[in-house]
N, C-alpha and C positions, 0 to 999 in steps of 0.2 A: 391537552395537558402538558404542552411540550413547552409555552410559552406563556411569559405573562403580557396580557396586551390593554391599553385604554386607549382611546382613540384620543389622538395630539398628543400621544406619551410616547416617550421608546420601549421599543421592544427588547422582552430581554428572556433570556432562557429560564426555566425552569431548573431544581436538581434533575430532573428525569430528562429534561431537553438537554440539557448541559452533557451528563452523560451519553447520548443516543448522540450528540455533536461530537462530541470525544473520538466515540466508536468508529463513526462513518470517517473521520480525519484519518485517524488509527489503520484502517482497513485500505485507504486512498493511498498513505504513503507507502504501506507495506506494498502492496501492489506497483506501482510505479516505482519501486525499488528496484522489486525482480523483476519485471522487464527491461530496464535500465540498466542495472549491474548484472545480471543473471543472462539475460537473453540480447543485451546490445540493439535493445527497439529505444529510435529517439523520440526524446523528453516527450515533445509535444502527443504522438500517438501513444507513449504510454499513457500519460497523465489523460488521454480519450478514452481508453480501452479499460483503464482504471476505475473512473467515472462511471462507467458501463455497470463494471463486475463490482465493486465495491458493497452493492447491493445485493448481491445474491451469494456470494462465495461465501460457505461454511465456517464455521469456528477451526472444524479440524483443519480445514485445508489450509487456513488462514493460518493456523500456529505455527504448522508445517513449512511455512514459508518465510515465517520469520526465524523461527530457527534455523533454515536454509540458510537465509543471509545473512547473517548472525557464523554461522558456524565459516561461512564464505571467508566474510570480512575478519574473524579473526584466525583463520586457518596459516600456520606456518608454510605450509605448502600452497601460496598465492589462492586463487579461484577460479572455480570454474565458468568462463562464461559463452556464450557462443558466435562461434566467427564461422560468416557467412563463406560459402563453398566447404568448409572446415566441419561446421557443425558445432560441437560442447569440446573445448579446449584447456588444459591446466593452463594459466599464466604463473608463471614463478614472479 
């Protein structure tokens, strides 16, 4: 029910596919976010690790981390990200 399909037609989402594509995009970039901006893991093994979790990580955890980077990117006091031997560092 996610798609409307005829065979030799294109395929095309549903309201409810449309949504559920939304979500899963929604969930993929927040994700590849925070590990990109948040934890300093490059693009390519986030956007794998993302892929991954995208799938299974919670509503809450998922808010929680948009608000994270959310709160990161407009913080006057730069953000926190993390540098390797370092650990979780303010950047000004």
């Amino acid at each position: 029910d996610l798609i409307h399909h005829q065979p030799y037609d294109l395929i095309t989402f549903t309201d409810e596919g449309e949504r559920v594509a939304r979500e899963v995009v929604r969930r993929h970039e927040t994700l590849c976010s925070f590990f990109t901006e948040v934890l300093s893991i490059d693009e390519e093994t986030a956007a794998d690790c993302a892929c991954k979790m995208e799938h299974i990580v919670g509503d809450t955890i998922l808010e929680r981390l948009i608000a994270y980077i959310e709160y990161s990117r407009q913080s006057g006091n730069g953000k926190t990200t993390w540098v390797e031997g370092e650990g979780f560092v303010q950047n000004a």
